[in-house]
C-alpha positions as CSV (number, residue, x, y, z in Angstrom):
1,X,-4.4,-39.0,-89.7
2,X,-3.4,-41.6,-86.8
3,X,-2.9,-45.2,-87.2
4,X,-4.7,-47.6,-85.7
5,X,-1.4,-48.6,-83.2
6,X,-0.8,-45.0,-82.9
7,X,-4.3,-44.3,-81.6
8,X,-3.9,-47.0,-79.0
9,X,-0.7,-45.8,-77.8
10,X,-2.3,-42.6,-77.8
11,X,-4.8,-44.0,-75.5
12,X,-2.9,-45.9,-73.1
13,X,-0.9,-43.1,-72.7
14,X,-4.2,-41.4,-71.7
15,X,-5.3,-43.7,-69.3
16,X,-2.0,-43.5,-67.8
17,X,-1.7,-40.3,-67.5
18,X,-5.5,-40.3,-65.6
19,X,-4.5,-43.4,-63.3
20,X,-1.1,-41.0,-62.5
21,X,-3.4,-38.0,-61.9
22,X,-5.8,-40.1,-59.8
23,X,-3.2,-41.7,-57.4
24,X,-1.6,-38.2,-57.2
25,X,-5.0,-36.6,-56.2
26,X,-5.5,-39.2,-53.8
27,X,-2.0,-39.1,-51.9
28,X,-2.5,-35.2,-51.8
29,X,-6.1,-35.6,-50.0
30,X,-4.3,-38.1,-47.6
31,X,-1.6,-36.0,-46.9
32,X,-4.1,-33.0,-46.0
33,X,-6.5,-35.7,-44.2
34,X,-3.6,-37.2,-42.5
35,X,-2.6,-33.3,-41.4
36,X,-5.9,-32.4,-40.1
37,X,-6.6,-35.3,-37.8
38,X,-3.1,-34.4,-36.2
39,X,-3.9,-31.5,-35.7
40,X,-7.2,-32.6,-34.0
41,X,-5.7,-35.6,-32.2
42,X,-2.8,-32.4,-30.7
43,X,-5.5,-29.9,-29.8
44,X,-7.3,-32.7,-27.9
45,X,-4.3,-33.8,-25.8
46,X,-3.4,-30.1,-25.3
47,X,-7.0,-29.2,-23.9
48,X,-7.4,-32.8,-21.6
49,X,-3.6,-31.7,-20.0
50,X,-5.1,-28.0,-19.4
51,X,-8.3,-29.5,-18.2
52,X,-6.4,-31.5,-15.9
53,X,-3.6,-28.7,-14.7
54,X,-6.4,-26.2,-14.1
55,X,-8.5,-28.6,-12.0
56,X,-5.7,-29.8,-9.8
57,X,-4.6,-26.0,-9.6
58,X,-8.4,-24.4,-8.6
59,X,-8.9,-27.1,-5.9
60,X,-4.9,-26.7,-5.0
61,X,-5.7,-22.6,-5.2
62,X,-8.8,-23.2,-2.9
63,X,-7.3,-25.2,-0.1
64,X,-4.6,-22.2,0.1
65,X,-7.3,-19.6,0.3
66,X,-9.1,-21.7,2.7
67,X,-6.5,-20.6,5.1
68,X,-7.9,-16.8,5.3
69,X,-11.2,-17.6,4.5
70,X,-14.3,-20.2,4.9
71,X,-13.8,-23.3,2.6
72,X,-17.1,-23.0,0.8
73,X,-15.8,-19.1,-0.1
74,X,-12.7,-20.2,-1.4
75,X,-14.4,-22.8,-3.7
76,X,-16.9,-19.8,-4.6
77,X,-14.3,-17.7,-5.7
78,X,-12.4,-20.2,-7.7
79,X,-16.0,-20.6,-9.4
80,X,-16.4,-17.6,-10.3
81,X,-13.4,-16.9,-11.6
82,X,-14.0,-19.9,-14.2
83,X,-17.6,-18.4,-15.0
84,X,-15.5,-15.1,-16.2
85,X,-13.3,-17.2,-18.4
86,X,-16.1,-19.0,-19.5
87,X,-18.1,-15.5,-20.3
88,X,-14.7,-14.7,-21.6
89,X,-14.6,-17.3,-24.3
90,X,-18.1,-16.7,-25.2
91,X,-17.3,-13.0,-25.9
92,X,-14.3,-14.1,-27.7
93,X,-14.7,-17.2,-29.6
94,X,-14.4,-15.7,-33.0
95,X,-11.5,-14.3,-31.9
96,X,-9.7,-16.5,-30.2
97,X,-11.2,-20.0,-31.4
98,X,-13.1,-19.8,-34.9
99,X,-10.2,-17.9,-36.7
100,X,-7.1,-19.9,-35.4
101,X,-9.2,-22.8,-36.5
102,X,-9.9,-22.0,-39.9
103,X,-6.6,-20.6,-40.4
104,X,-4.9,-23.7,-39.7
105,X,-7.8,-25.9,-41.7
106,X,-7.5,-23.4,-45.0
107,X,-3.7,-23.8,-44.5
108,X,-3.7,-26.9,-44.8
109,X,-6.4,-28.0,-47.0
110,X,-5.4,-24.9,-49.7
111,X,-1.5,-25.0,-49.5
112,X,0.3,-25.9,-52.5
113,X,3.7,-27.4,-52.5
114,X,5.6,-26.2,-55.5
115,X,8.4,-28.7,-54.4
116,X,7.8,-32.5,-54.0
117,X,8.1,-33.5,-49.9
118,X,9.2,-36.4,-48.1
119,X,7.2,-38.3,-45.6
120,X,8.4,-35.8,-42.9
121,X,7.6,-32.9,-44.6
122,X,11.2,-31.8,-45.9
123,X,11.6,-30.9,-49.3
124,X,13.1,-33.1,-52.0
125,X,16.0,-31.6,-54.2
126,X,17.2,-33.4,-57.0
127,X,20.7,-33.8,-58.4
């Protein structure tokens, strides 16, 4: 049978151990966190720089067709051609948006590190 004093040790060795498991838990979810909003703050600077090439290219594209043909043409054809990417995407999205997107969120929020890591990510070896 336990001693008093060994029954408190017992149980501030308990409580220790949940306070370790706790702040463990909580660094994990703010690694995974921290990963996730990077990866949406890089996917929305990567979409506002093609938003911004391929408007400057159309209207670029339809001033150089506005050579051959009527102005409003070249401006038609430059729509239309972004209404077939945009049914393209539509057609697609699973394929092209919903599955890289899970993929990267399940990555991230189901990956466990058998190795302890740094803040950047490399692994930590002891000696």
């Amino acid at each position: 049978m336990l001693s008093d004093e060994q029954y408190q040790k017992l149980l501030a060795d308990t409580r220790a151990y949940l306070n370790t498991q706790y702040d463990l838990l909580r660094l994990g979810l703010l690694e995974k966190l921290s990963k996730i909003i990077g990866l949406i703050l890089f996917a929305l600077v990567v979409i506002l720089l093609l938003f911004a090439v391929m408007g400057f290219g159309a209207i670029t594209l339809a001033f150089v067709l506005a050579q051959w043909l009527p102005l409003w043409a070249s401006f038609l054809i430059i729509g239309g051609f972004f209404l077939l990417q945009l049914i393209l995407a539509v057609i697609f999205r699973k394929q092209w948006f919903i599955n890289p997107i899970v993929a990267a969120l399940s990555g991230i929020l189901f990956s466990h590190d058998a190795t302890p890591s740094d803040a950047t990510g490399k692994e930590v070896t002891h000696a």
